[in-house]
Phi, psi and omega in degrees: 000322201259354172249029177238329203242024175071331203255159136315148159290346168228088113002134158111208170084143189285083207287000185288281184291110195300322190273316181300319192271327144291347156297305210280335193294322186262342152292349228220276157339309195269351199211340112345089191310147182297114181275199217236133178278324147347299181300306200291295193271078200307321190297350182276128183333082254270346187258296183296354156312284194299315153341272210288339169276340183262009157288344210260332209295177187257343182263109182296001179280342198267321208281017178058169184284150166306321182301313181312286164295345159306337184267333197272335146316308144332293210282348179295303196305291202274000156274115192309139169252159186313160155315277184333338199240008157289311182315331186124169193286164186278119175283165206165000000 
């Protein structure tokens, strides 16, 4: 998420205080929907949106095998793309 959108997926928090800010970082975590790299970045692909949210779940059980996504990164990688999504990231 974050090489792709510059950012953390939860952004914010009282970064003054080391325990207030790790309390909320982990509330934000167990219960916070996964955001979309896609709302920050329109060229990112709607299937590597889903690929990173769904590396993202909170249940490692939802978050798939490594082999698996390693394949699925692949077949992302080896589909030919639009001209418009080549071009480079979006300014902004």
């Amino acid at each position: 998420y974050y090489a792709l959108t510059g950012d953390t997926p939860f952004p914010g928090g009282n970064k003054g205080n080391k325990m207030t800010y790790f309390a909320e970082m982990c509330h934000k975590h167990a219960s916070d929907p996964r955001p979309s790299a896609r709302a920050r970045r329109a060229d990112v692909p709607a299937e590597l949106d889903r690929l990173i949210q769904q590396m993202m779940a909170v249940a490692p059980s939802h978050r798939g095998k490594s082999t698996e996504l390693r394949d699925q990164f692949r077949a992302l990688l080896a589909a030919p793309r639009p001209a418009a999504a080549r071009s480079g990231p979006v300014s902004g």
